[in-house]
C-alpha positions in Angstrom: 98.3 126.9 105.7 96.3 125.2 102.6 99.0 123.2 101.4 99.6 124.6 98.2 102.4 122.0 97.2 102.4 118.7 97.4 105.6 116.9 97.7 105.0 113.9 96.4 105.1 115.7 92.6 108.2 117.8 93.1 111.4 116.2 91.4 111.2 116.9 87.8 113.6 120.2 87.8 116.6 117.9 89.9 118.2 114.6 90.1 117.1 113.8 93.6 120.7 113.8 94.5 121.5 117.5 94.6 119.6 120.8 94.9 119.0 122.4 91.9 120.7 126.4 91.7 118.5 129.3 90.8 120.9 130.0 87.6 121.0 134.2 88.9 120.0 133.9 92.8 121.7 131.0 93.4 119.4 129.6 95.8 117.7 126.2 95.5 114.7 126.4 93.6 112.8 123.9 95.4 113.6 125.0 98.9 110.9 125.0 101.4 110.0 128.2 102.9 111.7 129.1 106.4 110.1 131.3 108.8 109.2 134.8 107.9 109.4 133.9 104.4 106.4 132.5 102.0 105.6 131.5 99.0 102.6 131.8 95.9 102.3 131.1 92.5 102.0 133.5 89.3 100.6 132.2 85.7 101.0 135.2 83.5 102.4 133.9 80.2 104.6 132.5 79.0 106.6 131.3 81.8 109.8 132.2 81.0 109.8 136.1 81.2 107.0 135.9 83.6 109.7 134.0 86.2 112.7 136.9 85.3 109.9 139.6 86.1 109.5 138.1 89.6 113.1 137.0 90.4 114.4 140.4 89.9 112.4 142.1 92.5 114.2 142.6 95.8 113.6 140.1 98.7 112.5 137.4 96.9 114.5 134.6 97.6 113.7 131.9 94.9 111.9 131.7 91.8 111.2 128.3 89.8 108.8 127.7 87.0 106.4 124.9 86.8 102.7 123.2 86.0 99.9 123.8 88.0 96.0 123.8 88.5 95.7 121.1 86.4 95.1 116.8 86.2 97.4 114.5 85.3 100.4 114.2 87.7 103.7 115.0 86.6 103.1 116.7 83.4 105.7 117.3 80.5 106.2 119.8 79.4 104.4 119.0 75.4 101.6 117.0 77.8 100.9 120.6 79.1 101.5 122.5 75.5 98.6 120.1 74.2 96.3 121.8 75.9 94.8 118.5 77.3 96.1 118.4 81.0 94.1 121.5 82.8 97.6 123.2 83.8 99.2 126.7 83.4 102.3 127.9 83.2 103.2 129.2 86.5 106.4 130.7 88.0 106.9 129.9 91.9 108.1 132.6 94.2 109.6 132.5 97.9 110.3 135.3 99.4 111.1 136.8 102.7 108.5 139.2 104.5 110.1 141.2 106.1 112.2 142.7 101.9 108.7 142.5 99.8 105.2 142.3 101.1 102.8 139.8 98.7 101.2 143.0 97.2 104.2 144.0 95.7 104.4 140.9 94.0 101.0 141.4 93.1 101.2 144.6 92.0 103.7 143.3 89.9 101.6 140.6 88.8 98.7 142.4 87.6 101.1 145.1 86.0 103.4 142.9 84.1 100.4 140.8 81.5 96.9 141.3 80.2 94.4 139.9 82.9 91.4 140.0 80.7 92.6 137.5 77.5 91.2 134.3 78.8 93.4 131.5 77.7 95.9 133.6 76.0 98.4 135.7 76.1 99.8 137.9 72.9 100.4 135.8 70.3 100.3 133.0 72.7 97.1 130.9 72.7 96.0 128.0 74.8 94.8 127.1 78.6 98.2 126.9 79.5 98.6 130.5 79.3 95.8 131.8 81.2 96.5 134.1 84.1 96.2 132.4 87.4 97.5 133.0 91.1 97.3 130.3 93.3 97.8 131.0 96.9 98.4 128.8 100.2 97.1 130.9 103.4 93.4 132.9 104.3 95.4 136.0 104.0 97.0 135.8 100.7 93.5 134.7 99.1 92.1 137.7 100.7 94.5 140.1 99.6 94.6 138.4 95.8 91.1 139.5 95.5 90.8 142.5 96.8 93.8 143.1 94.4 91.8 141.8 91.3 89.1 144.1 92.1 91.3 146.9 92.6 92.8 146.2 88.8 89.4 145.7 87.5 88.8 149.1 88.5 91.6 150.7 86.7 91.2 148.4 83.2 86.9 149.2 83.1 87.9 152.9 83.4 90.4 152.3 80.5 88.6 150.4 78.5 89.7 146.5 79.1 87.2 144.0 79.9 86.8 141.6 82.8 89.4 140.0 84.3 89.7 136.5 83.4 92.2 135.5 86.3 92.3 132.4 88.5 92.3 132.6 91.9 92.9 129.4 94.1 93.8 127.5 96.6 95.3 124.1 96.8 96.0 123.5 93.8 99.6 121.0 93.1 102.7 122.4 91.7 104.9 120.0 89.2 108.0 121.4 88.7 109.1 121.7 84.8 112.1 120.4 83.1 115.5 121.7 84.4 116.4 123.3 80.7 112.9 126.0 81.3 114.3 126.7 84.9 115.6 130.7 84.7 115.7 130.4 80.7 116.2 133.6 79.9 119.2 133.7 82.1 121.0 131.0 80.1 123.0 131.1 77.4 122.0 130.6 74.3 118.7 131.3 75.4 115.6 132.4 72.7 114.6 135.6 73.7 110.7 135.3 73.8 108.2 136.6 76.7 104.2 136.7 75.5 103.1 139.7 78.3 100.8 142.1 76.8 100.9 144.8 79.7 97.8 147.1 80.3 99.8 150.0 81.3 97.4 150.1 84.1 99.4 150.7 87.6 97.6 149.3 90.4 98.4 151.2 93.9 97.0 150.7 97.3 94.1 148.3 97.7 92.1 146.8 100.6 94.9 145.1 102.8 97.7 146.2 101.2 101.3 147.0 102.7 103.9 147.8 100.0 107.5 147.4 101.4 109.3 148.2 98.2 110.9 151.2 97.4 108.9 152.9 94.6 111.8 153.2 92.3 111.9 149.4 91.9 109.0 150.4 89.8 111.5 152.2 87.3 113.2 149.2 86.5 110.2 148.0 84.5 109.1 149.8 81.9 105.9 147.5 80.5 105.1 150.3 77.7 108.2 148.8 75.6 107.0 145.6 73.9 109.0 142.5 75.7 110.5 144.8 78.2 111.5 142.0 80.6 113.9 141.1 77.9 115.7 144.3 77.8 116.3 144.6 80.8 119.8 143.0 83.1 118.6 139.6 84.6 120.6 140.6 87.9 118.0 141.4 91.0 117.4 144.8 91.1 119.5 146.7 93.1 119.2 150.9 94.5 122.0 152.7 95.0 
């Protein structure tokens, strides 16, 4: 592996004396991955629907969101809104191999924002929103590209311009404040997500292996402006 996380940086989302819950999964959100699971990281937004688009899909264990491929060691959350510390607004995901294969994440991924706005997203602007996936083993940076290229395909022959996504590896995650943790979930929570979905749906690719069922699909419907807050924050679920 790369080494995508350090640890010496993880602690802002807890107390140090107790795990901190995923509010819907109820898994810890810092929990190291165990064996035939893994784990990447998604900038797409806004990070607050971007994390309830990804902890929704089936087999992934645990979501968290967080500050990454930036500077300054443990960032705050205004620190990273300035604009002045590198990061973006990333969402973690574990989840176990053998439920989701990391295209189906990506797939979600490239289907869920606008990979070609640079450091924006909607009505969203700043570096802190750029798209970005950073990745921790040889095969998860191969199949990320070969992914991106796929999806560049699709947006040229609809118009879009270049994708303007990240792609890296080792790059430090800081986890954010406990209150941004699953916001959407909470109550009392604004509803806001930034996505600008191309309507583009990116199928198979060099490498891929979707495991999902393709009515997992259905439950996202990125034509409908916000549609991650429409829809149940529960883990979708096939009868």
């Amino acid at each position: 592996m790369f080494g995508l996380f350090q640890q010496a940086d993880r602690g802002q989302a807890g107390d140090g004396a107790s795990p901190t819950l995923h509010a819907v999964l109820g898994t810890p959100i810092e929990a190291q991955p165990l064996d035939g699971q893994q784990e990447a990281v998604f900038g797409c937004g806004c990070f607050w629907g971007a994390e309830k688009g990804f902890w929704r899909l089936p087999g992934v264990i645990t979501t968290a969101v967080g500050y990454a491929g930036g500077q300054l060691a443990n960032p705050s959350y205004d620190q990273v809104c300035s604009g002045r510390t590198g990061h973006s607004e990333v969402v973690r995901v574990v989840w176990d191999q053998a439920q989701v294969d990391f295209s189906d994440l990506l797939k979600l991924f490239w289907e869920c924002h606008d990979p070609t706005q640079g450091d924006r997203q909607g009505n969203d602007r700043g570096s802190q929103y750029r798209s970005v996936i950073y990745v921790e083993t040889p095969t998860q940076l191969s199949l990320a590209t070969a992914s991106r290229d796929a999806y560049q395909a699709l947006l040229a022959a609809a118009g879009f311009g270049a994708i303007t996504t990240e792609i890296k590896t080792n790059q430090p995650l800081h986890f954010a404040e406990t209150y941004h943790q699953q916001y959407l979930a909470k109550p009392g929570a604004r509803p806001y997500c930034s996505a600008q979905p191309s309507g583009q749906r990116l199928g198979a690719f060099e490498g891929s292996n979707y495991k999902l069922d393709p009515r997992v699909w259905d439950a996202y419907d990125w034509s409908i402006s916000h549609c991650v807050l429409r829809g149940d924050n529960s883990p979708i679920h096939l009868a």
